[in-house]
C-alpha positions in Angstrom: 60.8 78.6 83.1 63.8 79.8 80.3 63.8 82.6 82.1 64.8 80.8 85.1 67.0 78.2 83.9 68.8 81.2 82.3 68.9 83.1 85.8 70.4 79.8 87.4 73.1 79.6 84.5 74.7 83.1 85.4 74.4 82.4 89.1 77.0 79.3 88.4 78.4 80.6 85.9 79.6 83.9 88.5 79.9 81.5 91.4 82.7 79.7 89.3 84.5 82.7 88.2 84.7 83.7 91.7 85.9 80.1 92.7 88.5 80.8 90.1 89.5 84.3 91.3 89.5 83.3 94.9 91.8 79.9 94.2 94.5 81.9 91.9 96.9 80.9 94.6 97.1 84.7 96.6 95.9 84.9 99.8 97.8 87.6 101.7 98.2 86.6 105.4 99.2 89.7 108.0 103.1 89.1 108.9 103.6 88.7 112.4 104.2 91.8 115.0 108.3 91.3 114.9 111.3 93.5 116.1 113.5 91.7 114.7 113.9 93.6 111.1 112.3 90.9 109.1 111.4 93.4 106.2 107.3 92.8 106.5 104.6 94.9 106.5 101.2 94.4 106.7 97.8 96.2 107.2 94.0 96.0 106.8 92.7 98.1 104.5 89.0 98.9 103.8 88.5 95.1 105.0 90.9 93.8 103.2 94.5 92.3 104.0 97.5 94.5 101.9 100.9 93.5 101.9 103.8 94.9 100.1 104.4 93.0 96.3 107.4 93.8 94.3 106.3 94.0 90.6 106.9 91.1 87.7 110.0 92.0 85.9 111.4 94.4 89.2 115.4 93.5 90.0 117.6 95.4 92.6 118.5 97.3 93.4 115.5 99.3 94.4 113.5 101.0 92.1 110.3 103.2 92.8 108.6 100.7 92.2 110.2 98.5 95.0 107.4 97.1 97.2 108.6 99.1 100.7 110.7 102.4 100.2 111.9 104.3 103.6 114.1 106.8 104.7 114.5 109.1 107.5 116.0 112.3 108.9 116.0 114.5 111.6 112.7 115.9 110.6 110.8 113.1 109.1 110.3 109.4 108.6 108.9 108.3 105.6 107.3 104.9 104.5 105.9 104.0 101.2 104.6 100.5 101.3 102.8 99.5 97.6 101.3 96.3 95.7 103.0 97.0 93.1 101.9 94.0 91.2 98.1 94.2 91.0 98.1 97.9 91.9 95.7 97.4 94.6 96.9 99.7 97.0 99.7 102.1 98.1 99.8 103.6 101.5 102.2 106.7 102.1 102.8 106.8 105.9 104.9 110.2 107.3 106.1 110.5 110.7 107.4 113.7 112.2 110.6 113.8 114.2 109.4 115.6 116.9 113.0 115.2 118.5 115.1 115.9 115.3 117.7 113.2 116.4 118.2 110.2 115.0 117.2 106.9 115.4 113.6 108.1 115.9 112.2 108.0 119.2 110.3 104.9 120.1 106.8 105.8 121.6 103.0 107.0 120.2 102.5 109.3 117.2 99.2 110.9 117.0 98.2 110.7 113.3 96.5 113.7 112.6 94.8 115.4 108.8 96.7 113.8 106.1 96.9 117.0 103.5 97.2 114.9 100.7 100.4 115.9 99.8 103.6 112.8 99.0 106.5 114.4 100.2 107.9 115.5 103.5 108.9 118.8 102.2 105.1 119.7 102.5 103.9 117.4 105.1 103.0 119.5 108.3 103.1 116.2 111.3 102.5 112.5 111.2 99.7 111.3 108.5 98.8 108.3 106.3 97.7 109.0 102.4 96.5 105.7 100.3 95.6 105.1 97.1 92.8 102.3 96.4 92.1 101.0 93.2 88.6 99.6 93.4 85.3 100.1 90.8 87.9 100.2 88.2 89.1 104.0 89.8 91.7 105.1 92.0 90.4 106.4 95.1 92.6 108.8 97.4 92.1 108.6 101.0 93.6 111.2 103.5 94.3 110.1 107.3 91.4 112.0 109.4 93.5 113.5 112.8 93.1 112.3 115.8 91.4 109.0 114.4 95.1 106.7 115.5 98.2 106.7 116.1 101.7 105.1 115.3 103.6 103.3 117.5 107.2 103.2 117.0 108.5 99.9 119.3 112.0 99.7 118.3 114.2 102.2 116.9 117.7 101.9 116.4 120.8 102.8 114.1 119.8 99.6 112.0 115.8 98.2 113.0 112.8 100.1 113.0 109.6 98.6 114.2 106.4 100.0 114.7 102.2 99.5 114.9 99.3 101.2 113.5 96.0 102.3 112.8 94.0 105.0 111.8 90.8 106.0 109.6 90.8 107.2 106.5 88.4 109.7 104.5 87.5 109.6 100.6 89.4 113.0 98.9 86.1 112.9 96.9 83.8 112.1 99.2 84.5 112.9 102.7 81.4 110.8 103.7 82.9 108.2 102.5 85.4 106.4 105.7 87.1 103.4 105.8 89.5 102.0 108.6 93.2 101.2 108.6 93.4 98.7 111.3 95.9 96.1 112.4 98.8 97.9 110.6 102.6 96.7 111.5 106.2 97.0 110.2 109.6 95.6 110.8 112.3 96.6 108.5 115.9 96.3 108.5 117.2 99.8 107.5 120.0 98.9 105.0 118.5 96.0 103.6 114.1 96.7 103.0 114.8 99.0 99.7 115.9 95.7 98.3 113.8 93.3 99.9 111.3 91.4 97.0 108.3 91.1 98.0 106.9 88.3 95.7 
């Protein structure tokens, strides 16, 4: 019977730290699919909504720790996306400019084998690299080709706008997939750099 009464007493006592962790007042909520450079982002990652968060103590202009970084050029785009508050996640998202003009053409974007690698300069076509913090680790997960694609629906001189998805595959532990789903972006190129993501 103590035994039991002590099994019952960590039961509530773990359902009401959860209560506690669950009402702490953040509950990410996807942004809606806009082309209208809002500066959101948003994505489902391993189950699990991310969105960008600029860090406590951040002030513009941007840092590297800004919540979204991007840039572009005639042979890549480049999105860096991070919650840079609790450190939960960070996805790396390269796009290549298959017509090396810019703005970048609207239209699909296979993703194909993320090598890893975060910088353009070594990136060989369109991929997605995250970082997960979970178990108390960092896990690195590469884009698996073929698995998605982007989809770039409105590129112009100052909005780019775009959807995607894709799977991803453990660096460690290739057996070890999770899915990137519901992904979508809508920045305002002169402005997102600075945009605080509270």
């Amino acid at each position: 019977m103590k035994h039991l009464l002590y099994a019952l007493f960590i039961c509530f006592t773990a359902m009401a730290c959860t209560d506690r962790i669950s009402n702490d007042g953040y509950n990410p909520q996807l942004p809606p699919e806009t082309q209208t450079g809002a500066n959101t982002f948003g994505a489902i990652i391993d189950g699990k909504v991310m969105i960008p968060r600029t860090p406590t103590g951040y002030s513009p202009p941007g840092s590297q720790k800004a919540g979204v970084c991007f840039t572009e050029d005639k042979e890549y785009c480049e999105i860096s996306v991070g919650d840079s508050k609790t450190q939960t996640a960070y996805i790396y998202i390269y796009i290549k400019n298959t017509n090396n003009m810019l703005p970048l053409k609207t239209g699909m974007y296979p993703i194909m084998e993320s090598n890893g690698e975060l910088s353009s300069s070594v990136a060989e076509h369109t991929l997605v690299t995250a970082f997960i913090y979970k178990n108390n680790k960092t896990i690195y997960y590469h884009s698996i080709g073929n698995s998605g694609s982007i989809n770039i629906t409105r590129s112009d001189a100052d909005i780019i706008s775009g959807t995607f998805s894709c799977k991803l595959k453990n660096e460690a532990n290739p057996a070890d997939v999770i899915d990137l789903t519901s992904a979508r972006f809508d920045f305002t190129k002169q402005t997102i750099y600075n945009t605080y993501f509270p």
